[in-house]
C-alpha positions in Angstrom: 0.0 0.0 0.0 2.9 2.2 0.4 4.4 1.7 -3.0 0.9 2.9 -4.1 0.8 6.2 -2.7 4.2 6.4 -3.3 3.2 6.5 -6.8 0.0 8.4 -6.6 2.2 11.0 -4.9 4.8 11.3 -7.8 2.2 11.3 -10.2 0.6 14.3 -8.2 3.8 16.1 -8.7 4.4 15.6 -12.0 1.4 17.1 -12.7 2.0 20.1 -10.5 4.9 20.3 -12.7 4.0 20.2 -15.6 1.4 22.4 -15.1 4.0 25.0 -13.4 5.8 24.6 -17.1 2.9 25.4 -18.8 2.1 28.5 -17.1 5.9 29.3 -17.1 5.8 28.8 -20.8 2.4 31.0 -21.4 4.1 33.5 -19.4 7.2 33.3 -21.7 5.0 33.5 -24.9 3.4 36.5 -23.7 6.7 38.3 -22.5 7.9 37.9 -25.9 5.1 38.8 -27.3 4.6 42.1 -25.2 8.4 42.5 -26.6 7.6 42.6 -30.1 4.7 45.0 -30.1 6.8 47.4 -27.9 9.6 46.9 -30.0 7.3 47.8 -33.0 5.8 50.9 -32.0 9.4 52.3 -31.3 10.3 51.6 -34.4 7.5 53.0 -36.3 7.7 56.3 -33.6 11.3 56.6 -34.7 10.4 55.9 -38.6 7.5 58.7 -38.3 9.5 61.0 -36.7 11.7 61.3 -40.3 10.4 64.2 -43.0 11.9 62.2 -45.4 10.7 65.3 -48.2 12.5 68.8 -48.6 10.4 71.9 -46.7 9.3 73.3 -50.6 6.4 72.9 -52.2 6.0 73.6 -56.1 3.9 74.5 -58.6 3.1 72.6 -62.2 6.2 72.7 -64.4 6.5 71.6 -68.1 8.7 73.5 -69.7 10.1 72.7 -73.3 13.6 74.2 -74.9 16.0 73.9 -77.2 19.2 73.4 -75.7 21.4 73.2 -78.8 20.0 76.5 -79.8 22.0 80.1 -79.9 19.2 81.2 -76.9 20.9 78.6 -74.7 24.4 78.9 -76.0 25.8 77.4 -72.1 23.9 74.4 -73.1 25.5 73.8 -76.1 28.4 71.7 -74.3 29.2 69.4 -71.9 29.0 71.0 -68.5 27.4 74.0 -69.3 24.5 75.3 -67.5 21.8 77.9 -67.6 19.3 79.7 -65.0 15.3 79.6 -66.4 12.4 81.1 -65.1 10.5 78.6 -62.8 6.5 77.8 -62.1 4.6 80.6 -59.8 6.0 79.2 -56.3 9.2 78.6 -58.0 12.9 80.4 -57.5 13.8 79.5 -61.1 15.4 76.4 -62.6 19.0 75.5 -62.9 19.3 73.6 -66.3 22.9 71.4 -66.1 23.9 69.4 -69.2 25.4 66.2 -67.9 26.6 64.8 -71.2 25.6 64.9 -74.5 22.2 63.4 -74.0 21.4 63.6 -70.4 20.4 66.9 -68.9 20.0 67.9 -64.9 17.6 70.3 -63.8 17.1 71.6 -60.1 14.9 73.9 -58.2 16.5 77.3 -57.4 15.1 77.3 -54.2 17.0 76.0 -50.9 16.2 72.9 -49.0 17.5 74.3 -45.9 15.1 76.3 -44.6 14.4 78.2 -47.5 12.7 81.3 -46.4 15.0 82.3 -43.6 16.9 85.0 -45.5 13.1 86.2 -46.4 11.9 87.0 -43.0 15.2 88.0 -41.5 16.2 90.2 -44.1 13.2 91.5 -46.4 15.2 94.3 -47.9 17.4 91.2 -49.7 16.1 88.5 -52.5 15.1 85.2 -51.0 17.6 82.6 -50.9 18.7 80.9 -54.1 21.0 78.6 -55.0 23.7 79.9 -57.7 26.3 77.8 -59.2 29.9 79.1 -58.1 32.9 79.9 -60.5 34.0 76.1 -60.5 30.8 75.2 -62.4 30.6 72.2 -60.2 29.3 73.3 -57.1 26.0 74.9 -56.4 25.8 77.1 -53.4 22.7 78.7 -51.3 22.8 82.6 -51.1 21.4 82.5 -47.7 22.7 79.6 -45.6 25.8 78.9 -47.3 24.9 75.1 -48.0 27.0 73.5 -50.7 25.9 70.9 -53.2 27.2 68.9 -56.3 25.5 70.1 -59.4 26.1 66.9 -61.0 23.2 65.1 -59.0 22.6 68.2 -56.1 23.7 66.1 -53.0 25.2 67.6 -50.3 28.7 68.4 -50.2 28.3 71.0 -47.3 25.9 71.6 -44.5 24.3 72.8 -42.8 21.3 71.3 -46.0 19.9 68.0 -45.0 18.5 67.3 -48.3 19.9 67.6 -51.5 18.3 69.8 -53.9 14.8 69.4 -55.2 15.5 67.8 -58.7 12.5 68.1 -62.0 12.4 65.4 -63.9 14.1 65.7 -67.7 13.5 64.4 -70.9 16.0 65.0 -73.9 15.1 63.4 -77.5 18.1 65.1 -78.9 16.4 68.2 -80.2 13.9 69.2 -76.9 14.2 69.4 -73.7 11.3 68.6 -71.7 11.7 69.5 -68.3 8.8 68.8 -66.0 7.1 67.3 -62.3 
């Protein structure tokens, strides 16, 4: 009779622990899970927090030229630019020729806080961006923000975003320059 409840006893125990585990393991599952979520929502808080876009907004722009034309003789080569009259909330357009076939063309107007030299200083132009004797480097009036004309990153702060490019579309006669 002893050896009986001897076993009914283990058996008692092992259920005990097994059920222990069970709960031990639920409790697990949920830690984990309450990880993730948290772990989630960080992320996305930290994603959101990004503005991702330049602080400019523009107009419609579809603008056609001839860049091989005597108008735009500083188009005619390799490396030679041009300033054009932008869209109503527009600065103006700076018009880079890459190459023979592929053309650049950027928004006038800073990315780096592009009115500041407008409220500070109403008696001076807004800010612009003008291209600087080298031919290769873009620079705004205002802030003193550097980029690379050949694709408008930033070679010098304090820009976080490279310049606001238009699209460009060159069929060896027209340029098409739109967004």
């Amino acid at each position: 009779m002893n050896l009986e409840i001897f076993t009914i006893k283990i058996l008692m125990v092992t259920r005990r622990l097994k059920l222990k585990f069970e709960i031990m393991k639920h409790k697990t599952n949920v830690a984990v899970a309450i990880f993730l979520v948290v772990l989630m929502a960080g992320i996305m808080l930290i994603s959101c927090d990004k503005d991702n876009d330049a602080p400019i907004q523009l107009g419609y722009t579809n603008i056609f030229i001839r860049p091989n034309s005597t108008e735009f003789i500083q188009l005619n080569t390799v490396g030679g630019w041009v300033y054009l009259t932008g869209g109503i909330l527009s600065r103006g357009i700076l018009v880079y020729r890459l190459s023979t076939d592929e053309f650049k063309a950027y928004e006038r107007t800073p990315t780096y806080k592009p009115d500041s030299c407008c409220v500070y200083s109403p008696e001076e132009k807004c800010a612009k961006v003008i291209v600087e004797e080298s031919g290769i480097i873009v620079k705004d009036t205002c802030s003193g923000s550097r980029y690379l004309i050949l694709d408008g990153s930033i070679v010098e702060g304090p820009a976080k975003y490279s310049l606001l490019q238009y699209r460009t579309n060159y069929d060896g006669d027209i340029l098409h320059i739109y967004n």
